[in-house]
VMD Tcl script that draws the C-alpha trace (Angstrom):
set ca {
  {51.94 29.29 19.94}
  {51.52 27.03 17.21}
  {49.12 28.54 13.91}
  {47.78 26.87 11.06}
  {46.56 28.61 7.94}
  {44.74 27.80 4.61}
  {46.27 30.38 2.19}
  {44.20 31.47 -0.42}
  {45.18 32.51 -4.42}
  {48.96 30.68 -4.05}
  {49.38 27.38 -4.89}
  {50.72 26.25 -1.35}
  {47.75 24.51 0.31}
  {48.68 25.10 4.06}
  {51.09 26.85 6.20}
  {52.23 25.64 9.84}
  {53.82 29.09 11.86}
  {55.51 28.44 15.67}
  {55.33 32.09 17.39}
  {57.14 32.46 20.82}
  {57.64 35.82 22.26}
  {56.62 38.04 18.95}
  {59.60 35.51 16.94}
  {58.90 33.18 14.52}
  {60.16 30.16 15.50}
  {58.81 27.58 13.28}
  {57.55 27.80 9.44}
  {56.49 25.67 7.67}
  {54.72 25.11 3.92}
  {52.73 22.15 2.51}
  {52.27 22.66 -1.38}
  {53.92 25.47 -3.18}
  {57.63 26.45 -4.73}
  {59.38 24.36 -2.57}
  {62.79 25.48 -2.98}
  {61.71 28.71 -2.67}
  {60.01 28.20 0.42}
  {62.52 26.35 2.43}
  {64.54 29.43 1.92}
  {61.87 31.41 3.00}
  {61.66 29.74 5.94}
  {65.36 29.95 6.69}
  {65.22 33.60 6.45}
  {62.32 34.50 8.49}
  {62.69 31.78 11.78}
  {64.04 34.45 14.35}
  {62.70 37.24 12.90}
  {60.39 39.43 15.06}
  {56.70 38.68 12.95}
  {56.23 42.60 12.64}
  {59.46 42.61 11.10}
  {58.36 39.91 8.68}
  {54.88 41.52 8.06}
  {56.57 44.51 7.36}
  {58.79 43.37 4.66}
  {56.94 40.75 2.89}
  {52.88 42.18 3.05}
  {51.96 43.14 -0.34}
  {54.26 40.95 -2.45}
  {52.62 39.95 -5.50}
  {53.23 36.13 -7.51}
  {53.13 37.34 -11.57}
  {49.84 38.72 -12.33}
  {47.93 37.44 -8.82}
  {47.18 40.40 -6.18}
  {48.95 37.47 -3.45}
  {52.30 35.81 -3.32}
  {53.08 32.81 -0.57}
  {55.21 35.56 1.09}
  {52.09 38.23 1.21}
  {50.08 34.81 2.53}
  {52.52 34.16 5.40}
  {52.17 37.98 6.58}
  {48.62 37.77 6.26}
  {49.04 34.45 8.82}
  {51.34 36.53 11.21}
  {48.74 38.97 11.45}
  {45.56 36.78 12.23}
  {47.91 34.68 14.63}
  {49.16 38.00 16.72}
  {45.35 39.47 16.74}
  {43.98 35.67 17.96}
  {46.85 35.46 20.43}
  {46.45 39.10 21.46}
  {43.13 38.05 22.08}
  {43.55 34.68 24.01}
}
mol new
graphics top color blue
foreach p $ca { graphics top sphere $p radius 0.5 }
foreach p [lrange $ca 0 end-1] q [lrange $ca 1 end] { graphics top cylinder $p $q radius 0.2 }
display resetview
């Protein structure tokens, strides 16, 4: 299943998640750190998305209540509810 999602309070304007099987398979970040978000993306294609929920909800960027990380879990979770639901 492919997902697209607007993040909101990050500076990345739009994130592009591949989910097969409860893995990410695909991610992928227009806008933002970029550096930081390749890496990101290296680390969390594979992963189970509960896994990555788990570890990256709640991370915060400075003095903002978000991060791009807490954004992607917030993603994985709308995509596994709407695809729970299809």
């Amino acid at each position: 299943m492919k997902f697209t999602y607007r993040p909101k309070g990050v500076c990345s304007q739009l994130m592009e998640i591949e989910i097969e099987d409860g893995r990410v398979t695909g991610f992928q970040v227009m806008g933002g750190c970029d550096g930081n978000l390749k890496g990101i993306s290296r680390l969390v294609e594979g992963m189970e998305a509960d896994e990555v929920i788990r570890r990256l909800e709640g991370v915060r960027c400075g003095r903002k209540s978000t991060s791009c990380p807490d954004q992607l879990a917030q993603a994985l979770k709308l995509a596994l509810q709407q695809g729970s639901e299809a």
